[in-house]
N, C-alpha and C positions, 0 to 999 in steps of 0.2 A: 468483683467478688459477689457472689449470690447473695442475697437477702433472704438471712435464717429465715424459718415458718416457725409459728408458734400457735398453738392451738390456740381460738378463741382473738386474737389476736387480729387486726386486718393489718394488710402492708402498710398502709398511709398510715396507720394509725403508730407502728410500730418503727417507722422509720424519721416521724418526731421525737418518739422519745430519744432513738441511737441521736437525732441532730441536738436534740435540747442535751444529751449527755456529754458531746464534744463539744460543744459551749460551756460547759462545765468545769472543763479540765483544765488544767496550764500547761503550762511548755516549758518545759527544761531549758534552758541557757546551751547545755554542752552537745546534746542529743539532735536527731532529729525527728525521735518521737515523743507521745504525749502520756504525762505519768499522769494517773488518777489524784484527785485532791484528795491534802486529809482528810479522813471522816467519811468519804463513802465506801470503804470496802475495810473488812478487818485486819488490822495490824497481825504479822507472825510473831508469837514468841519469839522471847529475847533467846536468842541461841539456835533459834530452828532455821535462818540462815544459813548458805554456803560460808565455811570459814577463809580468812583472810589469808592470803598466802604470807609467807613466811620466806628468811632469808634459809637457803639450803633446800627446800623443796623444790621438786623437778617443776619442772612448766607443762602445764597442762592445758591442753584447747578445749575449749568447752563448745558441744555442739552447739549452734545457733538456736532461738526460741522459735517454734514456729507460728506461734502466734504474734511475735514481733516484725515491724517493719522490714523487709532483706528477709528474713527465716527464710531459708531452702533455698538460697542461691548456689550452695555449693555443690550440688550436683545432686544430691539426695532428697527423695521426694515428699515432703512430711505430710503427716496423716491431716487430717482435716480440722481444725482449731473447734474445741470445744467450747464455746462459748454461753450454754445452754443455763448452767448454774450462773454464772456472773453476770450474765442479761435478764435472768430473774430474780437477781439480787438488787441489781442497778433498779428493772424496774417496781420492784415493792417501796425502793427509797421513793423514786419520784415519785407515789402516789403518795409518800408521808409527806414530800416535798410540797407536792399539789395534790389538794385532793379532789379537786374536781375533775382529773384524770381517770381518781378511782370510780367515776359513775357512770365511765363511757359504757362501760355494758353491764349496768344495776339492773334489771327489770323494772320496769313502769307495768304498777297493778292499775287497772281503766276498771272504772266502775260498772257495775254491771246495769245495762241498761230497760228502763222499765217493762212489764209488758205491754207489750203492744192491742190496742184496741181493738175486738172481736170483730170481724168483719159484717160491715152491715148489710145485710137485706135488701139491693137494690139495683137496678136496671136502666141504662138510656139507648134513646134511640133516635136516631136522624131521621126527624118525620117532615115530608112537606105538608104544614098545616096550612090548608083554604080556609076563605071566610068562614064557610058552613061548617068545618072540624073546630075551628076557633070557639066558635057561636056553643057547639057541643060542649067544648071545654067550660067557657064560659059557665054554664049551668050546672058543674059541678065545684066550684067554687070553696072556700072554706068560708063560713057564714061570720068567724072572728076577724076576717081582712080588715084593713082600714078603708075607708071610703076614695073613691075612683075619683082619683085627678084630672080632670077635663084637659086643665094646660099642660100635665105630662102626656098625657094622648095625643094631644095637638103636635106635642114636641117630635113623638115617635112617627106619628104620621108623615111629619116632614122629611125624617129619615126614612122612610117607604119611598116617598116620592120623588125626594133627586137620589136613589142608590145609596146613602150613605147607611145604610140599616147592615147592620154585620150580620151574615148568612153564620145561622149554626150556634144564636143566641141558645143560652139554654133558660126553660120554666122548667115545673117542680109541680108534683103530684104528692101527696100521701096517699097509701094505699091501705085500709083495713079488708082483707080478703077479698074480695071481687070489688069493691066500691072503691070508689077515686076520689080524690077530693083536691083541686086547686089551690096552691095554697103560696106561689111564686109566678106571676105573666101576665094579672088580669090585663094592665097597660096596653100589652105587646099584640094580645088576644081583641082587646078593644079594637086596637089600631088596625089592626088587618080586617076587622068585621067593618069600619067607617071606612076605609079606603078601600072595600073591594080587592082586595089583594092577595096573594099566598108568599108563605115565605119559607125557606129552613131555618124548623126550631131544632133545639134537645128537648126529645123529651123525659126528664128525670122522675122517673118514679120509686118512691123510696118506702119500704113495709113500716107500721108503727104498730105497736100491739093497742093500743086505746084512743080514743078523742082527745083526750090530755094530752098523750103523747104529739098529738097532730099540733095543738093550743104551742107547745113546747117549740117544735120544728118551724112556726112559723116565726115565731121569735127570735131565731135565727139567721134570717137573712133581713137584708138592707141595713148591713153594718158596714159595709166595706165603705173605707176613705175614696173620697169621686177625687182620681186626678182633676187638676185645676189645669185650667188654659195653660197657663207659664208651664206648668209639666208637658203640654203636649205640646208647646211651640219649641222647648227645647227638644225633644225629639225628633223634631223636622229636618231631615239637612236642608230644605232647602231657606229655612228660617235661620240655619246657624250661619250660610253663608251669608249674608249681610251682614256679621260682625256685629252687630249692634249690643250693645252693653244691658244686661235685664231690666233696667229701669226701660232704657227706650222702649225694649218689646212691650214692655206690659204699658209705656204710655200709648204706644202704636195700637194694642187691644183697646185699650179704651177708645180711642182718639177715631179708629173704624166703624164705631161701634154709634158715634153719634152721628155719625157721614150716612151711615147707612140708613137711619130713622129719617135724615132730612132738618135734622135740627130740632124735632118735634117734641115739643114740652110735654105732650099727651102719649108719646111710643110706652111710656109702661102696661097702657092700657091697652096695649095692642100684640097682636099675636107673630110683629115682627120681632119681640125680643126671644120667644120662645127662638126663633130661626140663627138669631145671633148666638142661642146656647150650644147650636153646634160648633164644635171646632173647626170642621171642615169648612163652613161656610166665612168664620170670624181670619180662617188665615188664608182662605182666599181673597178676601178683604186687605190684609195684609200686606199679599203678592201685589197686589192690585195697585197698593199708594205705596208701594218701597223704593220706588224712584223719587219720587217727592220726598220723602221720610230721607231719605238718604242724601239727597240737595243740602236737605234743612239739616239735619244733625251734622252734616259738615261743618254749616255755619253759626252753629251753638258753641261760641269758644269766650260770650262773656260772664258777665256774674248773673245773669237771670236765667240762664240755662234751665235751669231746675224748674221756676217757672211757666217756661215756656213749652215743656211737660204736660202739662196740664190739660185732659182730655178736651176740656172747653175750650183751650189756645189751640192747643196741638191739630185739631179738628179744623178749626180755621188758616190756618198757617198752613196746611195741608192744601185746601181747596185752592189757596191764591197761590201757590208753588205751582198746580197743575194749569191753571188759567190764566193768571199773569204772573209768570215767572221773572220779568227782568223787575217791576215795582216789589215784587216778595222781597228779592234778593238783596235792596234796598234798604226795608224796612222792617222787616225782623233782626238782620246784624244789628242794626241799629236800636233798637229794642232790648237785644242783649245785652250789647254793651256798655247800655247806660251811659255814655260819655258825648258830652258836649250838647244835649240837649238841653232847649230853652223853653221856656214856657211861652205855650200855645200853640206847639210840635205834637201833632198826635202821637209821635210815640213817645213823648214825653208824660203824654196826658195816659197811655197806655202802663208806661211805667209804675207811677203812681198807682194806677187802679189794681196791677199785678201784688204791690208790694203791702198794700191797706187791707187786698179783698182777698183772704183766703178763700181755695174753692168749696172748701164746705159750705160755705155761708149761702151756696143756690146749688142748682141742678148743672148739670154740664151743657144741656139744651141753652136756660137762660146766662149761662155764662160766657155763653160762645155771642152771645147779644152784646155783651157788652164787650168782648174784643173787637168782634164785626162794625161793632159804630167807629172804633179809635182808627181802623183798615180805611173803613170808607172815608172818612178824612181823609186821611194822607193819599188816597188814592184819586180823589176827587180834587186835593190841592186847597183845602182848607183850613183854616187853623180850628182846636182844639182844645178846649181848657178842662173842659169836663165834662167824662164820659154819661151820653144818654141813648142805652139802649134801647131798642126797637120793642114794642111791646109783645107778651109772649103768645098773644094771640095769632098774630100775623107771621108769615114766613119770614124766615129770616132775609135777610139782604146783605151781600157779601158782594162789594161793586170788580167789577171785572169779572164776575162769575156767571154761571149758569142760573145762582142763587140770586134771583133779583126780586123777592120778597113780594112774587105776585103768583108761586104756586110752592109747594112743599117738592120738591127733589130728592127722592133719594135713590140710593146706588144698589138696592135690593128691589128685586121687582115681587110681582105676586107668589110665584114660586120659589122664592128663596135664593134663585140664582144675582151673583155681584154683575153688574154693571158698569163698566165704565165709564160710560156717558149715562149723568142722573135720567132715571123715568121718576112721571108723576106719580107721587101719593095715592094709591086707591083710597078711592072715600069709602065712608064709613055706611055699613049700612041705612041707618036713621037720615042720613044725608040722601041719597039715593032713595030713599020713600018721597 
C-alpha cells in the first residue's frame, strides 16, 4: 500500500507517527483486525448506528468496508480509502499527546547578525627584501617602538642560518599618504642586514588617517599566545611515534637541553640557549637520544620513576645509556626500585639525595653534579655514603663517558647543528684574548 503524501509533512517523519499510532491500538480477541482505543476518535450518537437485526427480517449482505482488512476481495474493485480526515485527526491528537512533535517544523527566528566591519584600506605584497631594502625599511621605522633586542636578533639570525626561517613572514607598514612608517619586523629587518642575507617577507601596508592612529595600530600586535614546545612536539608525527607519555616529552626537552650546553653552569649567559629556543633544533636533539630515552623509560617501572625525570638525572642517565649501556642498565633499575639497598651502595646513597634534594633547590647543570658523583661510584666499584659533587667550575665528569671533567662537551656545535658525538665548548671571547 503506498504511503499517503501530506503537505508539509516528510515520509520518515510521517510514517512514525502511522508506527507510533498502531502501537497504540489493541486487538480484539475475535477479529483479525485492530479497533482504535477509546478516546482517540469521536464516539457516533447513540442511534446513528446500523440497526440490530431482528427475528422476521430478511438477511441481508452487507458489502464488505474497503477500508477494512479483506475489503474488495469479492470481485469488485473499491475506490481508494480515504484516510485524509482521520490521519489528521490522529495526527493533531499526537501532537496533544506529544508535543515536541508539534515543533518539527516551528520556524527557528536566528538573530540577525551584526554589521560587519568597513573594509579597511590596505595592501600586501610578496617582496624579496635584501640587506639594502631592509636597511631602507629600517629608516623608516615608527619612533614609539620598543627598544631592539639583541638576543631576539641573535635568535632570528640563527633561523637565517640553518633554513629554519619560514619564507613569506609577514611586517607591517602604516601609511599616511605617500610616507611609510615601520611599525612590525624591526627584528626580522635587523637580522637580514647582520647576516648579509635576503629573504621572502609580506609586506603589509595598512592606510591610518593620523599618527595616533599609527601609536593605536602598533599597540596591536605582539599579543598572540607563542605555542610552547609541548605544543609543537605534539604536532610531530615523528615525536608521537615514540609513545611516550607528556611528562617523558617535556622531561626529554629538558634533559636535551642540558646535554646540549655540556653541563655548563654558565650556558645562560651564552648565546647557545637562544639556539635551544628553536624547536627544530630542541627535537632534533630529541630524535638524536630517543633510543636511550626509550631503553630507560622501559626501565622506570619503580617508585622513583618520577624522580628520575628530572632534567638533571634524566640528562645523566641519558649519557651512560649511550656510553655504558650494560652498567646503566644495572644501576638506574636499581635506583628506581629502591629495593634491597644497603648503606654505602651508591645508589643507595643516590636515593637518599633524590628523595631530600628537590630540584629546585640548584640548577639542573649543578644537579646533574651531584647524580654524576653517585654514577661514578658505582661505576668505578666504590662504596658511597654521601653524595659530593664535583665543583661547578670544572667540567663535569661522568666515568664511562666522553664527559671526563677535563673539557666541556657538548652536542651542539657553533652553528647550531646537533651532534652525535660531543664537540668541544667554543671559548669564550675574553678567553681567546
Amino acid at each position: 500500500m503506498d504511503p499517503p503524501s501530506h503537505t508539509g509533512i516528510s515520509y520518515a517523519t510521517l510514517t512514525f507517527i502511522l508506527d507510533l499510532k498502531a502501537l497504540l491500538t489493541t486487538r480484539a480477541p475475535s477479529v483479525g483486525w485492530r479497533t482504535p482505543p477509546i478516546g482517540l476518535h469521536p464516539r457516533a450518537p447513540l442511534g446513528a448506528g446500523p440497526r440490530l437485526a431482528r427475528p422476521g427480517d430478511e438477511p441481508q449482505r452487507l458489502d464488505p468496508d474497503p477500508s477494512m482488512y479483506g475489503g474488495g476481495q469479492t470481485g469488485a474493485t473499491p475506490a481508494r480509502p480515504q484516510r485524509a480526515q482521520r490521519d489528521r485527526i490522529t495526527i493533531t491528537q499526537q501532537q496533544e499527546r506529544f508535543p515536541l512533535m508539534a515543533t518539527l517544523h516551528t520556524p527557528v527566528s536566528v538573530p540577525s547578525s551584526p554589521r560587519p566591519p568597513s573594509r579597511p584600506r590596505m595592501n600586501s605584497a610578496l617582496t624579496l627584501v635584501t640587506p639594502e631594502k631592509a636597511q631602507a625599511l629600517l629608516a623608516t621605522a615608527y619612533q614609539g617602538q620598543r627598544p631592539l633586542r639583541p638576543h631576539h636578533v641573535r635568535f632570528l639570525r640563527h633561523l637565517l642560518r640553518t633554513g629554519h626561517w619560514r619564507q613569506g613572514a609577514e611586517i607591517h607598514c602604516a601609511r599616511i599618504g605617500s610616507e611609510r612608517f615601520l611599525i612590525n619586523g624591526q627584528h626580522t629587518l635587523t637580522a637580514l642586514v647582520q647576516e648579509h642575507l635576503a629573504a621572502w617577507l609580506t609586506l603589509v601596508e595598512i592606510d591610518v588617517p593620523t599618527l595616533a592612529a599609527i601609536g593605536r595600530l602598533y599597540e596591536s600586535f605582539d599579543r598572540n599566545l607563542t605555542r610552547s614546545l609541548d605544543d609543537i612536539y605534539q604536532s610531530d608525527p615523528e615525536m608521537r611515534q615514540y609513545a611516550w607519555t607528556g611528562k617523558q616529552l617535556k622531561a626529554m626537552s629538558g634533559a636535551v637541553a642540558v646535554l646540549a650546553t655540556g653541563y655548563a653552569k654558565d650556558a645562560l649567559f651564552t648565546d647557545i640557549l637562544l639556539t635551544l629556543r628553536d624547536p627544530f633544533v630542541r627535537a632534533e636533539l630529541i630524535r638524536d637520544w630517543s633510543g636511550e630515552a626509550t631503553q630507560a623509560f622501559g626501565a622506570m617501572q619503580g617508585q622513583l620513576r618520577r624522580q628520575l625525570l628530572r632534567s638533571g638525572v634524566l640528562s645523566v642517565l641519558l649519557a651512560t645509556y649511550r656510553y655504558a649501556g650494560p652498567q646503566a642498565a644495572q644501576f638506574w633499575p636499581a635506583v628506581c626500585h629502591d629495593s634491597g639497598l644497603t648503606e654505602g651502595m651508591p645508589a643507595r646513597a643516590l636515593v637518599h639525595f633524590l628523595l631530600t634534594t628537590p630540584s629546585r633547590m640548584m640548577g639542573a647543570p649543578e644537579y646533574a653534579r651531584h647524580v654524576a658523583s653517585a654514577w661514578n661510584a658505582f661505576y668505578e666499584q666504590h662504596a658511597l655514603r654521601t653524595i659530593v659533587p664535583r665543583a661547578g667550575a670544572n667540567p663535569i665528569r661522568i666515568a664511562g663517558t666522553p664527559h671526563d671533567g677535563t673539557t666541556t662537551w657538548q652536542y651542539l656545535d657553533r652553528n647550531g647543528l646537533v651532534q652525535h658525538t660531543p664537540v668541544p665548548a667554543p671559548r669564550l671571547a675574553a678567553e681567546e684574548a
